[in-house]
C-alpha positions as CSV (number, residue, x, y, z in Angstrom):
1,X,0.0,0.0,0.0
2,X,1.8,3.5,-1.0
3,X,2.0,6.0,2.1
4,X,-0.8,8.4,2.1
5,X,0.1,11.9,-0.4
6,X,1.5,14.6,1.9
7,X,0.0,18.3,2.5
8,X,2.2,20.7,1.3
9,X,3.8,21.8,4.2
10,X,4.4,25.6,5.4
11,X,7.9,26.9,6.2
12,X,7.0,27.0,9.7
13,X,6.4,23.1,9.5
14,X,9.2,22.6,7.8
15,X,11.2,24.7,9.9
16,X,9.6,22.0,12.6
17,X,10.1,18.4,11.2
18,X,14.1,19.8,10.5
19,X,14.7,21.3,14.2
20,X,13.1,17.8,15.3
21,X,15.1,15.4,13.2
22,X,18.3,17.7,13.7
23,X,17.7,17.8,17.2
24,X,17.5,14.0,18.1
25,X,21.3,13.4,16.3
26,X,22.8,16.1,17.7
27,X,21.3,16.6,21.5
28,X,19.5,13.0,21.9
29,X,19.3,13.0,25.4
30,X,16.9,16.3,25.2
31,X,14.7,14.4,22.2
32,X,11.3,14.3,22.4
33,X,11.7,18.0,22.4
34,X,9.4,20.3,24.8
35,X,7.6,23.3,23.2
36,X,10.1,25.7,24.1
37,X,13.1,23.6,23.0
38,X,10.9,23.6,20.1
39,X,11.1,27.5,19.5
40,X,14.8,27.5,20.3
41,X,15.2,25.7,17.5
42,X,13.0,27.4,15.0
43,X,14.5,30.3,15.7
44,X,18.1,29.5,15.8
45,X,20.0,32.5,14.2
46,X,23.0,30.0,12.8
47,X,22.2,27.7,10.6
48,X,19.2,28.0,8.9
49,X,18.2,30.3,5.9
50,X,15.6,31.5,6.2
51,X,15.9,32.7,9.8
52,X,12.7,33.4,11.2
53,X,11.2,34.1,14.5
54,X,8.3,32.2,15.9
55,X,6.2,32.5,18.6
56,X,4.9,29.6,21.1
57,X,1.3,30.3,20.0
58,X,2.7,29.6,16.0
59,X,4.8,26.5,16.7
60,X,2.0,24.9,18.5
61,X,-0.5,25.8,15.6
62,X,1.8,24.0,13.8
63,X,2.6,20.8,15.4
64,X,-1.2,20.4,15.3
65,X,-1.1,20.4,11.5
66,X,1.7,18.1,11.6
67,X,0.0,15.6,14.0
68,X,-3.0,14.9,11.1
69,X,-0.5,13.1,8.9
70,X,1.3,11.9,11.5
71,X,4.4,13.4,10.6
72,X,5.1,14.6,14.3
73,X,4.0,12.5,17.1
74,X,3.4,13.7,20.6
75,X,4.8,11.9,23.7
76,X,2.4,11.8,26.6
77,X,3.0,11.1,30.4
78,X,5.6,13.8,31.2
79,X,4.9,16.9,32.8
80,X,5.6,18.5,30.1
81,X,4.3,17.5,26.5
82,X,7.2,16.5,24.1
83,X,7.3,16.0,20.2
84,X,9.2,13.8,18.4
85,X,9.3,13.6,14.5
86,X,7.8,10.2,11.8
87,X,9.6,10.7,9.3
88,X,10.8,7.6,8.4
89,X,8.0,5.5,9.3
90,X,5.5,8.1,7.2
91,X,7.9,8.7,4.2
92,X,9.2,5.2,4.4
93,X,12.8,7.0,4.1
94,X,16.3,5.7,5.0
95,X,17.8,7.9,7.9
96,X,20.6,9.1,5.0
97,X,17.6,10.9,2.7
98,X,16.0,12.1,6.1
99,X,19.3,13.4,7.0
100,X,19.9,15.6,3.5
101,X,15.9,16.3,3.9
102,X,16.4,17.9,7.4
103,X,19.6,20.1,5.8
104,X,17.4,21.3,3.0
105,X,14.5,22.5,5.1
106,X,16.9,23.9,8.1
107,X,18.9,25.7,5.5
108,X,17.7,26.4,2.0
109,X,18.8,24.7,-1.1
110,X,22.6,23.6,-1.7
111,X,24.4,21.9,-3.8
112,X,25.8,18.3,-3.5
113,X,29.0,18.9,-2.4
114,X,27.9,21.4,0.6
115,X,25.3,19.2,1.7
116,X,27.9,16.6,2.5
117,X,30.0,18.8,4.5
118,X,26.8,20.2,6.4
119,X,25.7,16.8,7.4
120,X,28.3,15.4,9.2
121,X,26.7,15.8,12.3
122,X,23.7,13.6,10.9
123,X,25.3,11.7,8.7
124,X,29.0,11.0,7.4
125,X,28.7,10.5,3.7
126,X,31.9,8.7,2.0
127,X,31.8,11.1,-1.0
128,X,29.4,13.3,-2.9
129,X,28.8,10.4,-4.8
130,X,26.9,8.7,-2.4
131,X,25.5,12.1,-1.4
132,X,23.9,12.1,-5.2
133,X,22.9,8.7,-5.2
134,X,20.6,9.2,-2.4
135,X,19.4,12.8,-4.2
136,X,18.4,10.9,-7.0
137,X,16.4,8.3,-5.3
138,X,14.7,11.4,-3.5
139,X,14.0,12.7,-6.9
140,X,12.6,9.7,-8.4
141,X,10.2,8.4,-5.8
142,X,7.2,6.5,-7.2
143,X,5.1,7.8,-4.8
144,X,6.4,11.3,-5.9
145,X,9.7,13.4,-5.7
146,X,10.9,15.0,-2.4
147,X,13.5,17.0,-3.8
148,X,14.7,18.4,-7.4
149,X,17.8,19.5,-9.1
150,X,17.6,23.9,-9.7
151,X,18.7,25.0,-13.1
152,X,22.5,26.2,-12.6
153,X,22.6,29.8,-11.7
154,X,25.1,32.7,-13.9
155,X,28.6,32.1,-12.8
156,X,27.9,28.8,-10.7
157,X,30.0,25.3,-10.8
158,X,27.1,23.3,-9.5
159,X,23.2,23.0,-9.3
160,X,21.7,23.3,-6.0
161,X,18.8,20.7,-4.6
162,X,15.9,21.7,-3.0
163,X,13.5,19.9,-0.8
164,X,9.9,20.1,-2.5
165,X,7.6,19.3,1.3
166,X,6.5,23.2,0.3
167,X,5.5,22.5,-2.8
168,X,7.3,23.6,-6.8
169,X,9.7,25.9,-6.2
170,X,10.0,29.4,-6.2
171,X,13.5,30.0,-8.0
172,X,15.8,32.2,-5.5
173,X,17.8,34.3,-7.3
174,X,21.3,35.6,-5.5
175,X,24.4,36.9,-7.0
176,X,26.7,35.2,-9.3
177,X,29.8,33.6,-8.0
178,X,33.2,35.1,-7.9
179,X,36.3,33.6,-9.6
180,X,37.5,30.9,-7.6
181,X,40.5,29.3,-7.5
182,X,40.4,26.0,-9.1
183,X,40.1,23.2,-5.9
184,X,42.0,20.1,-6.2
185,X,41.4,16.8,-5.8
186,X,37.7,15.5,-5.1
187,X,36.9,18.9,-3.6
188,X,34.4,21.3,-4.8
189,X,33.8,24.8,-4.7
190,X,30.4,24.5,-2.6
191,X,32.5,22.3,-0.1
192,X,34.9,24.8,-0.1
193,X,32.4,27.3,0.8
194,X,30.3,24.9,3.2
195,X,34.0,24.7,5.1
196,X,34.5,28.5,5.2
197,X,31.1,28.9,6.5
198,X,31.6,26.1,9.3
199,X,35.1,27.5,10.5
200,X,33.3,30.8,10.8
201,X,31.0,29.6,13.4
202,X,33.5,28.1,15.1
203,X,35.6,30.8,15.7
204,X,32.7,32.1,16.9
205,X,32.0,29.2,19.7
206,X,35.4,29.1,20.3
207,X,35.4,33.6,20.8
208,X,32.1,33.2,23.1
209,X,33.9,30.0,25.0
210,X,36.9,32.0,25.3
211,X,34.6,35.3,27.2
212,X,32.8,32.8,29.2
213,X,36.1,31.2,30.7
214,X,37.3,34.9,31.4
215,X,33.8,35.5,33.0
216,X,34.7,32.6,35.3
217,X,38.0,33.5,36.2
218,X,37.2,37.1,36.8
219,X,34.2,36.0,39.2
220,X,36.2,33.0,41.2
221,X,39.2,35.9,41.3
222,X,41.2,33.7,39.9
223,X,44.6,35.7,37.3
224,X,45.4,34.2,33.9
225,X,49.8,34.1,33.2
C-alpha cells in the first residue's frame, strides 16, 4: 500500500520536522523536544536560511497540523508534553535521505558537495557520490519526488537541490559567483564554501567560549599568566 500523499507543508512546518530530526542526532538526550526547545530551535540564528522568528502560540499551531498526517508525534506522560518527528516511518525513508531532507528544510537549497559537508553531524557520507545517489532516489520516488535539481545559476559550478515538502519551487535568485581558484582533488567549490562557512562559526563558539572562561576566572578571582 503506498504512504498516504502529503499536505504541502508551510515553512514554519518545515522549519519544525528539521529542528526535530536535527535535534535527536545532535542533543538525543533532550529528544522528544518540549515546546520551548521547540522554538529554540525554529528560531536559531545559525544555521538556517531563512531565519525566522516564531512564537509559542505559531509553533503549537503548527505541530497540530503536523500531527494529522502523522508526521510529528506527541509523547504523553511527562509533565511537560514532548514531540518527536515520523519521518521515516510516514515517508518510508532511509535515515541518510532524512538526513539531506532535514539540511534542506533547516537551511535552503545547496548543492551536492555542501550538503555533505553540512551533514556530518547527521550523517558521514563517504563522498558526494553517495550524497547524489541518495538525491536521486529522493528525486525519483514513485510515490512522488521529495527533492529536485535547480537550473544552474550565472557564474555557478554546481546546481543546488531543494526539498519540495512546500511545494514547486520558487527560483531564488542571489548573486553570481566570484572567480575561484580551481580546488584540487575531489573537492568542490560549494564544499569549499560549506567549510569557510563552518570554520566561521566556530571561531565564533570558540570567541564566546573564550569570554565565558574569562567571566569565570574574573568571578572566582582567579589571574590568567
Amino acid at each position: 500500500m503506498n504512504p498516504p500523499r502529503l499536505p504541502v507543508l508551510s515553512l514554519l512546518e518545515t522549519r519544525i520536522l528539521g529542528v526535530l530530526c536535527e535535534k535527536q542526532r545532535t542533543v538525543p538526550d533532550t529528544y522528544p523536544l518540549s515546546l520551548n526547545a521547540l522554538v529554540a530551535g525554529c528560531s536559531q540564528k545559525t544555521s538556517r536560511h531563512p531565519v525566522i522568528e516564531v512564537s509559542e502560540t505559531e509553533v503549537a499551531a503548527a505541530l497540530d497540523s503536523l500531527k494529522a498526517p502523522t508526521l510529528v508525534v506527541e509523547s504523553s506522560g511527562g509533565r511537560v508534553p514532548r514531540y518527536a518527528h515520523n519521518m521515516e516511518k510516514v515517508l518510508r525513508l532511509p535515515s541518510q535521505s532524512v538526513a539531506l531532507l532535514t539540511l534542506l528544510m533547516l537551511r535552503g537549497p545547496q548543492t551536492a558537495g555542501e550538503l555533505r559537508i553540512n551533514c556530518e553531524r547527521l550523517h558521514r557520507f563517504a563522498d558526494i557520490s553517495a550524497v547524489e545517489g541518495f538525491l536521486q532516489e529522493l528525486a525519483e520516488r514513485p510515490e512522488g519526488a521529495l527533492v529536485t535539481e535547480l537550473p544552474r545559476q550565472p557564474g555557478a559550478r554546481e546546481n543546488r537541490w531543494m526539498h519540495l515538502l512546500s511545494g514547486a519551487p520558487a527560483i531564488e535568485e542571489t548573486p553570481a559567483a566570484s572567480p575561484a581558484i580551481e580546488p584540487g582533488g575531489d573537492v568542490t567549490v560549494g564544499e569549499i564554501a560549506a567549510l569557510k562557512a563552518n570554520v566561521a562559526r566556530l571561531e565564533a563558539e570558540v570567541a564566546a567560549l573564550r569570554g565565558l572562561v574569562n567571566r569565570l576566572y574574573a568571578e572566582l578571582g582567579v589571574t590568567t599568566g
